[in-house]
N, C-alpha and C positions, 0 to 999 in steps of 0.2 A: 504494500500500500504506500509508505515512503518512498519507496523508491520510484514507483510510478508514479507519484503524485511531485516529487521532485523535478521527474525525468519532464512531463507536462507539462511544468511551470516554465520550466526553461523552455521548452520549445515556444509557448501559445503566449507567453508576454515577450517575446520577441518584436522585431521593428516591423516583420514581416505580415503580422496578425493585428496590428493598432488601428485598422481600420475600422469605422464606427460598423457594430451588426444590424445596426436598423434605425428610424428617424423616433423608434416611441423611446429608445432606451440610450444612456451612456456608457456603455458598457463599451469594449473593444471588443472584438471580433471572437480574438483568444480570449478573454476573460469571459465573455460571454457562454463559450462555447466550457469553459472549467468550471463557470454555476452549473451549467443545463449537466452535467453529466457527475455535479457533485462534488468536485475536486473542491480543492480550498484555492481561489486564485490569487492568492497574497505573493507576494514576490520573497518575502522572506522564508515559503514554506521550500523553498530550493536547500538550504540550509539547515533548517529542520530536517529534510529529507537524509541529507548528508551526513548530519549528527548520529540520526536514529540509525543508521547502519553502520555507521562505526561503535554504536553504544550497544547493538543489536549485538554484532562479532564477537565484544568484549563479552557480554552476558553472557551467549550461548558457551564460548569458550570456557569460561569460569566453569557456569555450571556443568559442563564436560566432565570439566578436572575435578569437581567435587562427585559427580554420580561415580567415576571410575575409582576417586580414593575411596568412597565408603561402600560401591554397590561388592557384591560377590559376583565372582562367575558365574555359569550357568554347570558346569560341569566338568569332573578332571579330564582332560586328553590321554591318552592310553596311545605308545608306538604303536604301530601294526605295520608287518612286514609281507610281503607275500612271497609264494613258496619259491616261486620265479626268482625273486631280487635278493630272498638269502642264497640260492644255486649263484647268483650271478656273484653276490660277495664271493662265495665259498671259492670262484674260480679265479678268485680277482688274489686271494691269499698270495702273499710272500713263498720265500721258501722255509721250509722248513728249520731249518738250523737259526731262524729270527727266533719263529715260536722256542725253538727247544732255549737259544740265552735268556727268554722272558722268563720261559718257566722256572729254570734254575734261578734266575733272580729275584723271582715270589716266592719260592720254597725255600730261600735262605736269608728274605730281607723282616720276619715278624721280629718283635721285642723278645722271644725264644728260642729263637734259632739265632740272629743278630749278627748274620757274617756280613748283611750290608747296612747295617745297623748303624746309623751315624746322626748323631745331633746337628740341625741345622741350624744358623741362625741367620734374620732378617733383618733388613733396614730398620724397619721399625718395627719398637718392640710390642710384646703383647704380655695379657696378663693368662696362662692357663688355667682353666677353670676345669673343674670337675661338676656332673650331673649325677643328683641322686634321686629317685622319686621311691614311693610306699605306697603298696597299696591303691593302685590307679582303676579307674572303674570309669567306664566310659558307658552311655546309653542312648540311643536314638528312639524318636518317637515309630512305633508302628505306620506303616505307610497305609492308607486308606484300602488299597486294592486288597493289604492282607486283613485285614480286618473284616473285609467284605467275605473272606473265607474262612470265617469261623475263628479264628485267633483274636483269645478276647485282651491277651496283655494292652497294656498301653505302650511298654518301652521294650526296647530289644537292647540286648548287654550286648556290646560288640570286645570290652576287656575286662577280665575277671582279677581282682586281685594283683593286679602285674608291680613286683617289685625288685629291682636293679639300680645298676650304677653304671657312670661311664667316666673314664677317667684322662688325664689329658696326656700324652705319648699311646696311648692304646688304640687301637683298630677294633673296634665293633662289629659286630655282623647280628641283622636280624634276621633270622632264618624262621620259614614254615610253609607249610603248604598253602593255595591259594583260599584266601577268605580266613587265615589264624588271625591277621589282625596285624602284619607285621605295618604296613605302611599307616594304617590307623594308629599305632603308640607312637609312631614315629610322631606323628602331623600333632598327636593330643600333647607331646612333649615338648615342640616347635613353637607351639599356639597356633597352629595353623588350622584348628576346627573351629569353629564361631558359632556352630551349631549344638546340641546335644548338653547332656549333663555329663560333667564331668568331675572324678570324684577322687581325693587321694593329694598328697603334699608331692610336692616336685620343689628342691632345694639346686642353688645351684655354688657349690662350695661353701655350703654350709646356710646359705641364707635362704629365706624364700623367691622363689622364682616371682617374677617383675615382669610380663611381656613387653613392656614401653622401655626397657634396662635392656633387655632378653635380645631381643629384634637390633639392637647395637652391637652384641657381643656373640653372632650367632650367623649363620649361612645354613641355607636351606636348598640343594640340586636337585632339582625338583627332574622325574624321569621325563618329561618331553623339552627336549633342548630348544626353548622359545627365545632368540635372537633377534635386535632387527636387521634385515637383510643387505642393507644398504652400505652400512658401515663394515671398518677393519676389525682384524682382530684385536691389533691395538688400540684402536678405538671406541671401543665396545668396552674394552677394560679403563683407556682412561674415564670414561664416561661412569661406569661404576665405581670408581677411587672417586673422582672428583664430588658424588655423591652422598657416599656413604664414610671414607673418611674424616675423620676429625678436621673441625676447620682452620683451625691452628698447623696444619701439616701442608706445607709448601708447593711449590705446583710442579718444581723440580724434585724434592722429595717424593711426591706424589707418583710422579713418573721414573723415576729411579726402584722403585717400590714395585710399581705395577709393570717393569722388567725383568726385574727377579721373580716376582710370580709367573712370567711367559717359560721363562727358564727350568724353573722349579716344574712346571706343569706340560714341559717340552714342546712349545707353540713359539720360539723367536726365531724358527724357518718363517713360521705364518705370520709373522707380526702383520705386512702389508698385506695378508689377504682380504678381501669380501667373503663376508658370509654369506651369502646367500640365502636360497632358497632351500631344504630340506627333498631332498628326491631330485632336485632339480639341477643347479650350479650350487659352486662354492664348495664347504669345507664339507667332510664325508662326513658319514655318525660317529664316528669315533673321534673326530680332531674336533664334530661340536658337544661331543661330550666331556673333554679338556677345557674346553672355552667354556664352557656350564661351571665348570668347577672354577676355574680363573676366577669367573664373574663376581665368584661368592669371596674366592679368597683375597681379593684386595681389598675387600672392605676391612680385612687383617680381623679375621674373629678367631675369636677362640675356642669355640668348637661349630662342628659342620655337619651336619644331617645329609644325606645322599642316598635317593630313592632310587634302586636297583640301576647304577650308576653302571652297568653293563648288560642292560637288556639289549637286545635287536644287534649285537654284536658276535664277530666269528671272535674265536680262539687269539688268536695275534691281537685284534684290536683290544678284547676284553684286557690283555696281560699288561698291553701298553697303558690302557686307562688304572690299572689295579697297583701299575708301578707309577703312576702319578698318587695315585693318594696313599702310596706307602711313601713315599717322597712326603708328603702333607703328612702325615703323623709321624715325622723325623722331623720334622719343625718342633714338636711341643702338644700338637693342637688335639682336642678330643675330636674324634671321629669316628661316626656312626653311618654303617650304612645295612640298606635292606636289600637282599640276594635272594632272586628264586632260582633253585636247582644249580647252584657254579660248581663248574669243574672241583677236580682237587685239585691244583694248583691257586684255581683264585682261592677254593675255602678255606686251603692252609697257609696263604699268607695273611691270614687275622689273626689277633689275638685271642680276643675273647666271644663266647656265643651267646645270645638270648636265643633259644628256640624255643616257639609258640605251637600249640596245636589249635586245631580249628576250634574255633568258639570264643579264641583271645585268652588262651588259659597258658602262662609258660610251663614249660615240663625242663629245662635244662636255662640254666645261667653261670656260666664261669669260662674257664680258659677254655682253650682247645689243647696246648702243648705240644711239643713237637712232632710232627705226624701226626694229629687229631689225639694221641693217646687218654690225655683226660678225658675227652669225649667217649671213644671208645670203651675207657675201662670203665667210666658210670654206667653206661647204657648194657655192657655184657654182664653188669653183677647184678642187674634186674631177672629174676629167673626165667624163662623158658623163651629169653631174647637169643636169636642164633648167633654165633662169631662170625665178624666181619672178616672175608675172602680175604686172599694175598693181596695187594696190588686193587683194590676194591675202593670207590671215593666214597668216602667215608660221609661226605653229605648226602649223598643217597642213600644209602646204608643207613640212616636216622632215620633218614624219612619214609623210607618202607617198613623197620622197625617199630617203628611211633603209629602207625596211622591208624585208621579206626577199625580196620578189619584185624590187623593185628592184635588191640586191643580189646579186641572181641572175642581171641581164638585166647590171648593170654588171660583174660578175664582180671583185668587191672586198667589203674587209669594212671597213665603216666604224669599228669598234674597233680595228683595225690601224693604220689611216689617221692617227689618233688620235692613238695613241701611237708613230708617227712625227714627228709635225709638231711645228713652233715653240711653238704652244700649249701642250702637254702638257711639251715643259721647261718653262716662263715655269710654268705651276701647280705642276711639279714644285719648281722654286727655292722658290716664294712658299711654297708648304707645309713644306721645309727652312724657312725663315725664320720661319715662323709656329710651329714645333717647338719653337723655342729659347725660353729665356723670358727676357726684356729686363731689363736692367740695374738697374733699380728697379721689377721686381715682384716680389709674394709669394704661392707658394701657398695656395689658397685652404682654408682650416682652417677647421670648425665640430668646438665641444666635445660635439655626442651628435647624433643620428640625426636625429631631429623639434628644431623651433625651439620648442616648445612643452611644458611636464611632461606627467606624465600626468592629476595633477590638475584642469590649466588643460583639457586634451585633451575631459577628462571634463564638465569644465563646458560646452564648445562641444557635444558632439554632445547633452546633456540638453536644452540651448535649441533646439540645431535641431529634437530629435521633437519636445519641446511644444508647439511650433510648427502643426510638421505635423499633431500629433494632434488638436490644438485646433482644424484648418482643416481639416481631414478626418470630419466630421459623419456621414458615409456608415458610414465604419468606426465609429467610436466608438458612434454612434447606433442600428447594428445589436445591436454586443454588446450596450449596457442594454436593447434590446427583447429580445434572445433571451435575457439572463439572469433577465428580467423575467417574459416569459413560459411560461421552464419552470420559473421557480421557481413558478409559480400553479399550472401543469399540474401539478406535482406537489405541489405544497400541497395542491390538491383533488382529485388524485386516492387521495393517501395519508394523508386525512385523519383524524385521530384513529388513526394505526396505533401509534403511542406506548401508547397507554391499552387499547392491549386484549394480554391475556396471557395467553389461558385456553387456550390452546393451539400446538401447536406450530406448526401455518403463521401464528397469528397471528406469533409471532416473529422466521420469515420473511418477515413484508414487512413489517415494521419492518428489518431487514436489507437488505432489498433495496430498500425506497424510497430510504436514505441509498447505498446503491451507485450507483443511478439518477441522484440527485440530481450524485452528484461526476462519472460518467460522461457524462452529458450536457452538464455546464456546462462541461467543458475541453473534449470535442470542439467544441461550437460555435465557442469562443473558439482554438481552433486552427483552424479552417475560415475562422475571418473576416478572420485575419490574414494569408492566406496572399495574397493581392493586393497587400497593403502592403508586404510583406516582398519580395515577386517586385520591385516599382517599385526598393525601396530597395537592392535586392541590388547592381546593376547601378552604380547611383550607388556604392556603397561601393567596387566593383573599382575604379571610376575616381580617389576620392579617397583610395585605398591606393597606385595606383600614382603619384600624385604626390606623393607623400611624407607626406599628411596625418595 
């Protein structure tokens, strides 16, 4: 409405329209013609016009930026691969003798075996922190559809009781079959559920956990590696440092920092690459599952959550990503991740196990040991459990052992079993102990939400579209052809409608070329953005819910 009522002013109080419309009225011709059709013929509404669409831009933009920071997704994204494009990885594989030095240097690089066992240190320092939680109990409401089939609950238990620790130099591993619950303790530990009840003390070096503290001191790799496409590798990282570190921390510091992380995470071959597209151009699954993990660790946390941070990967790629986050937990840092089904080679370069059975109940929490042995020797002293084969991966071997039909034929419940045994005090003490906070530490206090103003905020994300819009020729290059081209189409289809006035449909399409003109030029330009907008959306959930 502004803008065509702008776009009219300007034309119909022009010198070309001042001619008197008739001997009963004083009106001009144009002013005449902006009562009869309603407009406002004031010469100032050109200006109004122009106001309210720049004040319009600012609103909608705003409120953009506020539905994206408080709304939720709609739903998590899950890889999927198809049976075609893992054959085509699998043919794409190295040679052999890459995989065989990976393996041997996951199989010797745990805190228990330690032959590549080395303390790293960084530019800048960090505080390691330890996670303890008790007792966690998580619930969602019944969905309508089950209800409508006889299930009278109101809440479904998705974690029963679950109590662990994670400690900072140690490698985590959540393991269990699909629907135990593994990536659910993960996200209730994160804060990354916003939904459900949730129930149970979660400490974190002794204090109580703080998510607005937590979201500062904390990385979360989330399994669909959401990038924007547009930018470098280095880029993408400086843009997360510049974000999420402290703002007291240098812009050469900054970048000195988020070079060591390319190094540490084996990506400063890639530093100049584009990301790309996922299946399309750009980096492959495996180098953007490195840069996933980058993204989180410049923000310099001190511990990292990593959901099945080697799904949709062959053998070589899995070891290469498995020897970056043993690289990351030889910095200091607690790290946690969630594995369905990994070879032995990935399972035995962890430390320690949480394994869940289905329903969110754990049946196993502690070491692994060298060659799984602690794992091993708990689970064969449970009776009528068979010994694990020569040469047999001992994560599968659990998980056939454990599962429901076994526990059927052994007539026992290994979450019982559990939390009778030795093990489960000895975690229970160490989680007591890890509750408490030690003699000379201090909770951890940040003075506002983000490490960054809003000014500084505003400066980071103006560089990153630039960026993108400047390396996105496709989009950009569309709109100057479509607004190139209807501005002709209608230059020359409504040519000379200005200058002709001898009657009243002449009038009307002078009126209606300029409607034309505004109608077509913003549907296009809305039409073209919508691809852009879809890529970027997705990325923005991501760098909301890291605090960015």
């Amino acid at each position: 409405m502004y803008a065509q009522n702008a776009a009219s002013v300007n034309e119909f109080l022009g010198n070309s329209w001042h001619k008197r419309a008739g001997n009963y009225t004083n009106f001009s011709l144009g002013e005449a013609l902006l009562r009869a059709r309603s407009y406002f013929p004031e010469s100032y509404w050109y200006w109004i016009g122009v106001g309210a669409l720049l004040g319009y831009t600012v609103l909608l933009n705003l409120l953009f930026t506020f539905f994206l920071a408080n709304l939720n997704s709609l739903g998590k994204q899950q890889a999927v691969f198809s049976k075609e494009e893992l054959q085509e990885r699998d043919r794409r594989r190295k040679g052999e003798n890459v995989v065989t030095d990976l393996r041997y240097y996951l199989q010797n690089s745990g805190s228990f075996n330690g032959k590549y066992f080395k303390q790293r240190g960084m530019v800048l320092p960090f505080q390691p922190l330890s996670m303890s939680f008790s007792n966690i109990n998580y619930f969602v409401d019944i969905p309508v559809e089950l209800k409508q089939q006889g299930i009278t609950e109101d809440r479904l238990q998705l974690l029963v009781n679950v109590t662990g620790a994670f400690r900072p130099g140690v490698l985590t591993a959540l393991v269990g079959v699909s629907g135990a619950g593994k990536t659910t303790l993960m996200d209730v530990l994160a804060g990354r559920k916003t939904g459900g009840l949730i129930e149970g003390s979660i400490h974190i070096s002794g204090y109580p956990k703080r998510q607005e503290t937590f979201a500062r001191i904390s990385g979360y790799c989330e399994q669909n590696d959401i990038h924007s496409p547009c930018l470098t590798v280095l880029e993408s990282l400086l843009f997360s440092a510049w974000l999420r570190l402290p703002s007291d921390v240098g812009l050469e510091t900054q970048r000195a920092f988020v070079e060591e992380v390319m190094e540490l995470v084996e990506l400063t071959p890639l530093s100049g690459a584009l990301i790309g597209l996922p299946g399309v151009d750009g980096l492959s699954t495996e180098q953007r599952k490195r840069l996933t993990i980058a993204v989180e660790l410049v923000a310099n946390p001190s511990i990292v959550f990593m959901d099945e941070p080697t799904s949709g990967l062959d053998a070589r790629s899995a070891a290469i990503v498995m020897r970056t986050v043993r690289n990351i937990v030889n910095t200091g840092r607690t790290i946690v991740c969630t594995i369905h089904q990994p070879s032995i080679d990935i399972f035995e370069s962890f430390d320690e196990l949480l394994f869940m059975k289905r329903g969110g109940e754990l049946i196993y929490a502690g070491p692994l040991g060298p060659k799984s042995c602690e794992l091993i020797k708990y689970f064969e002293a449970v009776e009528g459990v068979p010994k694990i084969r020569p040469g047999y991966n001992p994560a599968a071997w659990m998980l056939e052992v454990t599962s429901t039909a076994e526990e059927n034929r052994l007539e026992v419940d290994f979450a019982e079993i559990y939390r009778r045994s030795n093990l489960f005090q000895r975690n229970r003490e160490l989680v007591e102990n890890l509750s408490k906070p030690s003699g000379n530490s201090k909770e951890l206090n940040f003075p506002s939400k983000y490490s960054q103003s809003f000014f500084e905020q505003f400066l980071a994300c103006l560089w990153k579209q630039n960026l993108s819009y400047w390396r996105n020729p496709q989009y950009t290059a569309v709109k100057f052809f479509y607004t190139v081209v209807i501005s002709l189409m209608l230059g020359t289809i409504c040519w000379k409608f200005g200058s002709k006035r001898e009657s009243q449909q002449d009038l009307f399409n002078a009126m209606g070329s300029m409607y034309a003109a505004v109608l077509f030029i913003g549907i296009t330009n809305a039409t073209a953005v919508q691809p852009v907008v879809s890529i970027e959306r997705f990325v923005s959930y991501r760098e909301r819910a890291a605090g960015m």
